[in-house]
C-alpha positions in Angstrom: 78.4 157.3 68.5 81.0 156.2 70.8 80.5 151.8 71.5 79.7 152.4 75.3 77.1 154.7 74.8 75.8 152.3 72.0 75.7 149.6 74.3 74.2 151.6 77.3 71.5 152.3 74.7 70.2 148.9 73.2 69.8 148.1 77.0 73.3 146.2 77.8 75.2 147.0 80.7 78.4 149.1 80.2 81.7 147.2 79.5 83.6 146.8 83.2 85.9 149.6 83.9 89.6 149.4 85.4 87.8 151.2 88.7 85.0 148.6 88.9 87.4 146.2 88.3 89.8 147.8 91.1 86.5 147.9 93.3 85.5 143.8 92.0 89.0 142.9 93.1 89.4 144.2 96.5 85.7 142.8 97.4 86.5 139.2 96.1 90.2 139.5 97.9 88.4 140.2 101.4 86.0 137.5 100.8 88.4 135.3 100.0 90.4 136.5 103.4 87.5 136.5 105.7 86.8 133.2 104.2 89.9 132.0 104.3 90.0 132.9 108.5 86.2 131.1 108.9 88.3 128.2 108.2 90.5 127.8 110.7 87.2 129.6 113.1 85.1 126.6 111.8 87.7 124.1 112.2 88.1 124.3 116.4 84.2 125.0 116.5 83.1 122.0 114.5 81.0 124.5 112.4 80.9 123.3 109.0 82.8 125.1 107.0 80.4 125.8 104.0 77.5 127.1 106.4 80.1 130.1 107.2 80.4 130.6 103.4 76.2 131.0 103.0 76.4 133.5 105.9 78.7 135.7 104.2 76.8 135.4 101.2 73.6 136.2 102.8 75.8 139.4 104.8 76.5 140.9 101.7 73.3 140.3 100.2 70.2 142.4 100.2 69.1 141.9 103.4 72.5 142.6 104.6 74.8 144.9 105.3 76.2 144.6 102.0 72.9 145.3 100.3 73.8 143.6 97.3 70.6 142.5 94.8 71.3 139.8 93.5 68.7 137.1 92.0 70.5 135.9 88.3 69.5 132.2 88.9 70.7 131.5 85.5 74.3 132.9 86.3 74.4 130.9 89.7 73.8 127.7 87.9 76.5 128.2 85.5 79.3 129.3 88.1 77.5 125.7 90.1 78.3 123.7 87.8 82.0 125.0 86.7 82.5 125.0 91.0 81.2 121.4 91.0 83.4 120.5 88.2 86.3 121.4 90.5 85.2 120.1 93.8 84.4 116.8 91.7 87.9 116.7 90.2 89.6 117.4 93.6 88.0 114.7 95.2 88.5 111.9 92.5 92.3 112.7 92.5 92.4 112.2 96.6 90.0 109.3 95.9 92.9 105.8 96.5 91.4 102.9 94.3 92.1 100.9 96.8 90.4 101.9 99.3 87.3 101.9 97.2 87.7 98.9 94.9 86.2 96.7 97.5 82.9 98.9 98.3 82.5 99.8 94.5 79.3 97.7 94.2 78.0 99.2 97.7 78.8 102.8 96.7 77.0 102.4 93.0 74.1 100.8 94.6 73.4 103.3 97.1 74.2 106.4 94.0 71.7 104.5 91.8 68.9 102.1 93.6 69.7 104.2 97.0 68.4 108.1 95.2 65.4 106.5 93.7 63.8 105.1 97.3 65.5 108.4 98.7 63.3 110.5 96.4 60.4 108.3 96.4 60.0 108.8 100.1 61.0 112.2 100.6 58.6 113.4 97.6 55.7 111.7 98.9 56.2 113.2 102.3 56.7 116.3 100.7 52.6 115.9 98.7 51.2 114.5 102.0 52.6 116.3 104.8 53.3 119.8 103.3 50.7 119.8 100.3 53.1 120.4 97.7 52.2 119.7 94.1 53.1 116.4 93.2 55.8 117.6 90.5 57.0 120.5 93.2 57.5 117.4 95.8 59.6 115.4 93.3 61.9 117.6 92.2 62.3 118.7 95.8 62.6 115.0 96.3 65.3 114.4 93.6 67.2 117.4 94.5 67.8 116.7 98.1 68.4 113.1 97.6 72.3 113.9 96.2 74.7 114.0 99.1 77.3 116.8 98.5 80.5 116.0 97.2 82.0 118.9 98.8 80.9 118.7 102.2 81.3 114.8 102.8 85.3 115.1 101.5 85.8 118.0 103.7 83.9 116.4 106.9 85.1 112.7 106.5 88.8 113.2 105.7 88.9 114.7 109.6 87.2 111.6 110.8 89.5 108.5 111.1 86.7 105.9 110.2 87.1 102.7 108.9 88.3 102.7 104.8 85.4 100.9 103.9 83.0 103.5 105.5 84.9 106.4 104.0 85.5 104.8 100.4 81.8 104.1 100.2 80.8 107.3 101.4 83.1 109.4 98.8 82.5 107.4 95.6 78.7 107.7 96.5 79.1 111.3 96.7 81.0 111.4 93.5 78.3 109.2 91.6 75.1 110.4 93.0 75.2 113.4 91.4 74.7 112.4 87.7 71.6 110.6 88.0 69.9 113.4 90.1 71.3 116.0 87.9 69.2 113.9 85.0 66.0 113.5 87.3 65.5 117.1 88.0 65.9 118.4 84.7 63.4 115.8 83.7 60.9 116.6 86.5 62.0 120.5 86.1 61.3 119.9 81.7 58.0 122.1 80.6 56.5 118.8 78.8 55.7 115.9 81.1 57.8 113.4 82.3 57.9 110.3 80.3 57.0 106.6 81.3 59.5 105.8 84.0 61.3 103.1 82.3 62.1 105.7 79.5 63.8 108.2 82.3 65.8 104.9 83.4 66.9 104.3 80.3 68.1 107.7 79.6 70.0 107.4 83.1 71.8 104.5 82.3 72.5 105.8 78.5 74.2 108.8 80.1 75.6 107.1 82.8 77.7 105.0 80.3 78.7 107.3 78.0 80.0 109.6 81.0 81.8 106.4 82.3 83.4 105.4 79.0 84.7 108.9 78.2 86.1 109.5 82.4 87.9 106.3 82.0 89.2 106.8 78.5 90.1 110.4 78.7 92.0 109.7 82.3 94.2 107.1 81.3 94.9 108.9 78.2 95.9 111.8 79.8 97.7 109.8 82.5 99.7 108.0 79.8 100.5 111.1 78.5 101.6 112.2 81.8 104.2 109.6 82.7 105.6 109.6 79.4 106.1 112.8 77.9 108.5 115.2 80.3 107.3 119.1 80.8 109.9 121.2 80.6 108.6 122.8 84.3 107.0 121.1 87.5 104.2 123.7 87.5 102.9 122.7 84.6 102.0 118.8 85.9 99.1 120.7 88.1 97.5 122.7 85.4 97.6 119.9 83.2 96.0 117.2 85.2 93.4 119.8 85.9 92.7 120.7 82.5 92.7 116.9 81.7 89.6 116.3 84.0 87.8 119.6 83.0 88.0 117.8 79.5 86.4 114.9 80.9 83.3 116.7 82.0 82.8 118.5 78.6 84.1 115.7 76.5 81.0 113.4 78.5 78.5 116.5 78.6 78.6 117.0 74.9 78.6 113.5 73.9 74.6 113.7 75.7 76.5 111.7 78.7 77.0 112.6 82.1 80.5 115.0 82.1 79.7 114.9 86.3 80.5 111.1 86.5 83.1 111.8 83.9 85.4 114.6 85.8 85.0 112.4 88.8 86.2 109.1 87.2 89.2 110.4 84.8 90.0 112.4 87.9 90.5 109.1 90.1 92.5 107.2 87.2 95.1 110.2 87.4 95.2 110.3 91.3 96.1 106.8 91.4 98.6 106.9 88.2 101.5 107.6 90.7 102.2 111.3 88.0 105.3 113.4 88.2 105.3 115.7 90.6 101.6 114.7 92.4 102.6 116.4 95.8 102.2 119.8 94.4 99.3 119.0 91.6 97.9 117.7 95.1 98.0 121.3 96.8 97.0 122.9 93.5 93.8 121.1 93.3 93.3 121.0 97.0 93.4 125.3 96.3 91.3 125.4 93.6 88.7 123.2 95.3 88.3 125.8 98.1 88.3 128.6 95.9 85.1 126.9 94.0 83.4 126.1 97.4 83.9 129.4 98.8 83.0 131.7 95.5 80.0 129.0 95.0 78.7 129.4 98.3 78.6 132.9 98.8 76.9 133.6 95.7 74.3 131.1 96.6 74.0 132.8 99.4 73.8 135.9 97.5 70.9 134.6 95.8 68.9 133.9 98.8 66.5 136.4 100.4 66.1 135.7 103.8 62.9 137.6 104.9 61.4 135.4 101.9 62.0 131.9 104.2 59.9 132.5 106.8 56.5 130.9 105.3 59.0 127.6 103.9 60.7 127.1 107.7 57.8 124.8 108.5 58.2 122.6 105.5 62.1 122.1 104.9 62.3 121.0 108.4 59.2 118.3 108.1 60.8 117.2 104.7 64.0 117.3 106.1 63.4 115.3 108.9 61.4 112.9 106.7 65.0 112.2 104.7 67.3 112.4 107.6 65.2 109.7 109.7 63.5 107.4 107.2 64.2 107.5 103.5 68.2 107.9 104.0 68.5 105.1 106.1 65.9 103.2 104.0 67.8 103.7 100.9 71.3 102.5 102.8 69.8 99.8 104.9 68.3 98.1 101.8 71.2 98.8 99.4 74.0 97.1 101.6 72.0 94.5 104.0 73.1 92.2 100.4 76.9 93.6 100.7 76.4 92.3 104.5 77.5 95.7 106.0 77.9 95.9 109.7 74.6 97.7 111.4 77.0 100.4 113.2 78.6 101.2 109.8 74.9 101.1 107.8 74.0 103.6 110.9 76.8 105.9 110.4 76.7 106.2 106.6 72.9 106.8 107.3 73.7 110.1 108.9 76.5 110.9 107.0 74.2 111.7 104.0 75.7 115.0 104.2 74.0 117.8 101.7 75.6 120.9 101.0 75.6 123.6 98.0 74.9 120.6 95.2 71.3 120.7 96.1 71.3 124.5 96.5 72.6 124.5 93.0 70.1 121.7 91.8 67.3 124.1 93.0 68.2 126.7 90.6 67.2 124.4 87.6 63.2 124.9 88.2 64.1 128.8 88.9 65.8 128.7 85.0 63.3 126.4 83.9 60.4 128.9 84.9 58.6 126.0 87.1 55.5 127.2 89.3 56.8 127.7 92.8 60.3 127.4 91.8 61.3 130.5 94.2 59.2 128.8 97.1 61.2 124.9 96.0 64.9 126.7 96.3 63.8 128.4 99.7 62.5 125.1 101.3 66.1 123.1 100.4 68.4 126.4 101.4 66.7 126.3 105.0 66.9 122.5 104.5 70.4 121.9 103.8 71.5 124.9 106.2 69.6 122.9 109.2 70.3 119.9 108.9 73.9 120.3 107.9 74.5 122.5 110.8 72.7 119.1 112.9 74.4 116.2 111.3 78.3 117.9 110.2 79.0 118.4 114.0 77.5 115.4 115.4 79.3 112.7 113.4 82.5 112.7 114.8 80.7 112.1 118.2 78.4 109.2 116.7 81.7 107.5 114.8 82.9 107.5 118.7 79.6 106.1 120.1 79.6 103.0 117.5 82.9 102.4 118.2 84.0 103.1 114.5 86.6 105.7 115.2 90.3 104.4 114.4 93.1 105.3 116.7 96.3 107.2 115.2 98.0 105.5 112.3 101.0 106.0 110.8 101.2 108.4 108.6 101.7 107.4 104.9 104.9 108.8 103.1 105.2 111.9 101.3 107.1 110.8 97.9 107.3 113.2 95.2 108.6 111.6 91.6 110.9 113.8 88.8 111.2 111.8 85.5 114.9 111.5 84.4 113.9 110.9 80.9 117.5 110.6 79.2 118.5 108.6 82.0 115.5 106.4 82.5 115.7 106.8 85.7 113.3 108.8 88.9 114.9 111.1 91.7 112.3 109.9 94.0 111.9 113.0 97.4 110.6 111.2 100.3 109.5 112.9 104.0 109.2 111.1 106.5 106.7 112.3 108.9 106.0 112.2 112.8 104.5 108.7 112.8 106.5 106.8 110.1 107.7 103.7 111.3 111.1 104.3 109.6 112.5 105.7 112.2 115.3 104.3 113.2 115.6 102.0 110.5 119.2 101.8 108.8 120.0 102.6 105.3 120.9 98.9 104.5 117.7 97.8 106.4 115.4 99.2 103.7 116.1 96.4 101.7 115.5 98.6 98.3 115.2 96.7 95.1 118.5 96.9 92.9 119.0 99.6 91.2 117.4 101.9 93.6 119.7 103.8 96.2 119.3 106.6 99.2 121.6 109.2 97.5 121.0 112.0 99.8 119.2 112.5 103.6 118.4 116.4 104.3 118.3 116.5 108.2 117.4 119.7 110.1 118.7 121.7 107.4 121.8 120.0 106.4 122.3 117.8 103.5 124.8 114.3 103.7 125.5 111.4 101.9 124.1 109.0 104.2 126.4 105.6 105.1 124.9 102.1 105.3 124.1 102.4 108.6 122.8 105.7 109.1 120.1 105.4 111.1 117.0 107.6 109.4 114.6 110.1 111.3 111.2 111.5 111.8 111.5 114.4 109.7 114.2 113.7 107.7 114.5 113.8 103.9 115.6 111.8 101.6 116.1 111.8 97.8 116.3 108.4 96.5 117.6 107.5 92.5 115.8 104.4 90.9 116.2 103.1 87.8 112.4 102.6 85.7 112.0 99.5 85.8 112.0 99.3 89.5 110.6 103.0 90.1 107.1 101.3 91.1 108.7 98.6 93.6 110.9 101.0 95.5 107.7 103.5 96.4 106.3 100.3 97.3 108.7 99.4 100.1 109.7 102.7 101.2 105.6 102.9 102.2 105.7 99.4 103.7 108.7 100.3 106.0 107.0 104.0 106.6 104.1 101.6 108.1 105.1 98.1 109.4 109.2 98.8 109.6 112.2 97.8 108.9 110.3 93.8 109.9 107.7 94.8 107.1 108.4 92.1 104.6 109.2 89.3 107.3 105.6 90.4 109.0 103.5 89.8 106.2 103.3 93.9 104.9 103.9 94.0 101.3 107.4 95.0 100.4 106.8 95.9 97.0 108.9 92.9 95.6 111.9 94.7 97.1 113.5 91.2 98.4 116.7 90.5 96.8 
């Protein structure tokens, strides 16, 4: 008996052919096409992006034109979880320490004490106003209480708000999601859920352990990094990225959280300052849409839209129940101690952004075999898809009306670092871009640290050995030798001048130690 046709008979599905996997390729390549074009469509419409992503899902579903069945809950959960992985490590290496240092406390407050009044709130209105069971309302209630990593990094990097709003904001989004991952497998468990302070215990026990092995396993590999030399630049990318995927299953199989740890080991890289980080930028940047696009269309695959009419009702009173009252309870009583300005507590209180993380949550019940599982993930898909498509658009226009929108800056340096290991030494690639406040500053005006020099300025595709006073350019480019010990000092005034001028160091901007 031939092995197909002993497979096909204990039940199995066939092995995939080359012509399925020739018919498999071409569908995934138009998605990703069609996808890729909703972009830039979504982009000048202020749709967000991820609602054109369920709506190609739901095309090619079974309601569709595609007429696709599809309803492996199990599978979506698996691929929502390796997508969140991605999106999680993509934003922790765009996440600058600086910018969130200060609002640390704010942002763990509002991912900790903030969820628990968020699903307090939103589960009792989902028992008294809708008549849900009481353990259908709370895991309805924890999995809607996690803003989406994905959809606030992709809405609030457009948005020229204040750092402190967007720092606070982006590490929330990047904590939240461990303890509500915990909650609703708790509330989703077939046993009962134990005596609260047990469940808080076990939050903070994973909490830590996923903290401890982020942190440890990022500043290994970042370490590692800076001090061993790949023998090619497009290795740096894969390896940072495989660094953070160990974080998450290093923490998920030490019983901690591996969400908290991706996102943790993937910030201590981003801010390490790693060979090459322009390009493991783009890398990640690539992968990250890849996971939000293939994670939102199969969710909404999974959906089955003549299904939603009965839950309509109900997502938008439990929606509107967490949008008005328990999401600006939670931030109003988690930062009114940090003293937060009303007009910023007001913005981060609609900027509670949900997306396919909750989508994805409600697929643990559906696993998990809870009563009224189906009827729990069709209440928070019609949730998340109505208010996102209310509150994505609209926050640009209230960041305007509170007066929190920030005129034009100037924009920050592109440098690019190649280790010259035998020399001990950095060709550092600088571009200056359209609003750099280096141009028109002179070589000699840069006031580099010595042992760092401007070897070579690329200007409207020539290459020159600049003089003293060459006068630089928006949109020039310059390759700049430094010697390791002052590699660090050099980036550090090129970035000062790029934003306060050649005057940067006299001014009061940092010059990196550059005076001399």
């Amino acid at each position: 008996m031939c092995p197909r046709a002993k497979l096909v008979r204990q039940g199995r599905d066939p092995p995939l052919t080359v012509h399925q996997l020739n018919q498999l390729l071409l569908v995934c390549s138009l998605v990703l096409l069609v996808a890729v074009a909703a972009v830039r469509i979504s982009s000048r419409s202020g749709l967000p992006s991820l609602l054109v992503y369920l709506g190609i899902g739901v095309l090619m579903g079974q309601d569709g034109v595609g007429n696709i069945h599809f309803d492996n809950a199990e599978l979506t959960q698996v691929i929502g979880y390796a997508a969140l992985v991605v999106i999680l490590a993509e934003g922790g290496l765009g996440t600058k320490w600086k910018e969130i240092r200060p609002v640390l406390p704010a942002a763990t407050a509002l991912a900790l004490a903030g969820v628990a009044v968020s699903v307090g709130v939103t589960a009792a209105s989902a028992h008294y106003l809708t008549g849900l069971e009481w353990r259908q309302a709370l895991i309805i209630g924890a999995v809607v209480s996690s803003t989406d990593a994905a959809a606030v990094f992709s809405v609030l990097r457009k948005i020229p708000l204040p750092a402190r709003v967007t720092g606070t904001l982006e590490a929330e989004s990047g904590f939240n999601d461990a303890p509500v991952v915990i909650m609703v497998v708790a509330f989703s468990a077939a046993g009962p859920v134990e005596h609260w302070y047990v469940l808080l215990g076990e939050i903070a026990l994973e909490l830590a352990i996923g903290a401890a092995v982020g942190l440890s396993v990022g500043w290994l590999g970042a370490w590692t990094l800076r001090h061993v030399a790949l023998p090619a630049s497009g290795l740096y990318p894969i390896a940072v990225m495989a660094i953070a995927v160990t974080a998450y299953a290093a923490g998920a199989l030490a019983h901690g959280s591996g969400f908290l740890g991706v996102y943790l080991a993937s910030m201590v890289l981003g801010n390490a300052k790693l060979p090459h980080w322009p390009a493991t930028r783009g890398f990640a940047d690539g992968l990250g849409w890849i996971a939000q696009i293939g994670m939102f269309v199969l969710l909404g695959l999974l959906v089955t839209p003549h299904e939603l009419g009965g839950d309509v009702a109900p997502a938008l009173v439990i929606g509107l129940v967490l949008t008005v009252i328990a999401r600006p309870l939670s931030v109003v009583s988690c930062l009114v101690p940090f003293r937060v300005p009303w007009q910023e507590q007001a913005l981060m209180s609609w900027a509670g952004l949900r997306g396919a993380v909750p989508i994805i949550l409600a697929t643990i019940p559906m696993v998990n075999g809870v009563d009224g599982s189906r009827r729990i993930f069709n209440i928070v898909f019609v949730l998340v898809v109505v208010y996102t498509l209310v509150q994505g658009p609209t926050l640009p226009w209230l960041a305007r009306k509170l007066r929190l929108g920030q005129g034009p800056e100037a924009a920050d340096l592109g440098i690019e670092s190649a280790p010259l290991e035998r020399l001990r030494g950095h060709l550092l690639s600088v571009s200056i871009p359209g609003g750099s406040k280096m141009h028109g500053v002179e070589i000699n005006e840069l006031r580099l640290p010595a042992g760092a020099a401007v070897t070579l300025v690329v200007r409207d595709g020539a290459s020159f050995v600049p003089m003293p006073t060459t006068a630089l350019r928006r949109g020039d480019e310059l390759l700049v030798v430094a010697t390791d010990p002052v590699r660090d000092a050099t980036e550090r005034r090129l970035r000062a001048v790029g934003k306060g001028g050649k005057l940067a160091g006299w001014l009061g901007a940092g010059n990196g130690g550059a005076e001399h």
